[in-house]
C-alpha positions in Angstrom: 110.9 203.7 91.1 112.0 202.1 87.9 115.2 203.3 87.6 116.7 200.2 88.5 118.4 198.1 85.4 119.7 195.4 87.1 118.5 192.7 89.2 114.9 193.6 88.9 113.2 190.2 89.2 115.6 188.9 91.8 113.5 186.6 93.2 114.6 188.0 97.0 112.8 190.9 96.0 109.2 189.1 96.3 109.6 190.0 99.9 109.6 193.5 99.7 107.0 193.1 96.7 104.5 192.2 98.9 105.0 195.1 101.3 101.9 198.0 100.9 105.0 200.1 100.1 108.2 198.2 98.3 109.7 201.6 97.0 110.1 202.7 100.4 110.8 199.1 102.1 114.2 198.8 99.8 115.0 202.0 100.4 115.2 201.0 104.2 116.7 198.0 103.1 119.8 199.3 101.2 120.3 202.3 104.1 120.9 199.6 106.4 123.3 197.6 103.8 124.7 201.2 103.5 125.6 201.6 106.9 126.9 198.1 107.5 129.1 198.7 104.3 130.5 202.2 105.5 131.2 200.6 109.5 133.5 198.1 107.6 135.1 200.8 105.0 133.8 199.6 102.0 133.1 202.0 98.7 129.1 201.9 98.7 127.1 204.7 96.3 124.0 205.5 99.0 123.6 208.7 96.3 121.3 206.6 94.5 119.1 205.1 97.2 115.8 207.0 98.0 115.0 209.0 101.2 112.0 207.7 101.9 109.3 207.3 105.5 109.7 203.4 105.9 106.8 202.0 108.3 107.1 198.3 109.8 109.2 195.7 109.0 109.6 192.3 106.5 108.3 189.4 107.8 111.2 186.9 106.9 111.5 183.0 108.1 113.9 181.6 109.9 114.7 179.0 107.5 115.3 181.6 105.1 117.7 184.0 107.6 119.4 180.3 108.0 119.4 179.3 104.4 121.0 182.7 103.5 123.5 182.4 106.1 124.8 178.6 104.6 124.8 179.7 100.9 127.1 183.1 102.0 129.5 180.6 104.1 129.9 178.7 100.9 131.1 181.6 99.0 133.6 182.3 101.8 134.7 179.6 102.2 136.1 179.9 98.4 136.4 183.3 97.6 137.4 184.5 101.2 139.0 181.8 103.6 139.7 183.9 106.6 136.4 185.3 106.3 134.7 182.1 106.4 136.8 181.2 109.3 135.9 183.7 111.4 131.9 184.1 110.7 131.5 179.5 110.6 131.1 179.8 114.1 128.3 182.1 113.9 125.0 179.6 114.4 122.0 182.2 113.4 123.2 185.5 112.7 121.8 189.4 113.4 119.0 190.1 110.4 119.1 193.3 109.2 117.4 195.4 111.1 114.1 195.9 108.7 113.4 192.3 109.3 111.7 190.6 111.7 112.0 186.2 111.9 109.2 184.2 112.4 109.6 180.8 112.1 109.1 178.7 109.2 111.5 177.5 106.5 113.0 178.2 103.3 110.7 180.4 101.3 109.1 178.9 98.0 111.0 181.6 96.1 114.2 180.6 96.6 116.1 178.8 94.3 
């Protein structure tokens, strides 16, 4: 919507890029991170994400779900021990709901 001033050419953000409508695809996007964030009492501004119709899902590879899930056990396990503890047993975790795996592996994007 170009409002945004940060993280703007996040290279994650290809994927909703290349959705026929992005605007709306984010907006699903950070209503779920929104919702996880409130079920686990965190401070989260929603008053800034847009209402918007969101139709289908992000196609997103399970090399990249798995990818994801090894770089955020490597923060844990520095910045938040007991975290990491508790979620290292997790083998392939829950995507958000907006996206749906098909297989392949890490995504050319990624750094």
């Amino acid at each position: 919507m170009g409002e945004t001033r940060g993280y703007t050419r996040h290279p994650q953000l290809i994927r909703f890029r290349a959705h026929a409508d992005p605007v709306a695809m984010i907006s699903a996007y950070l209503h779920g991170v929104l919702g996880e964030a409130e079920r686990r009492g965190y401070r989260f501004d929603g008053s800034r994400i847009a209402a918007l119709p969101c139709r289908g899902l992000v196609e997103e590879s399970r090399g990249q779900l798995l990818y994801e899930w090894s770089h955020l056990l490597s923060k844990l396990r520095a910045r938040a021990p007991l975290l990491h503890e508790s979620h290292s047993r997790v083998m392939t975790p829950d995507p958000h709901p907006l996206f749906r795996i098909v297989p392949g592996g890490k995504r050319d994007w990624e750094r």
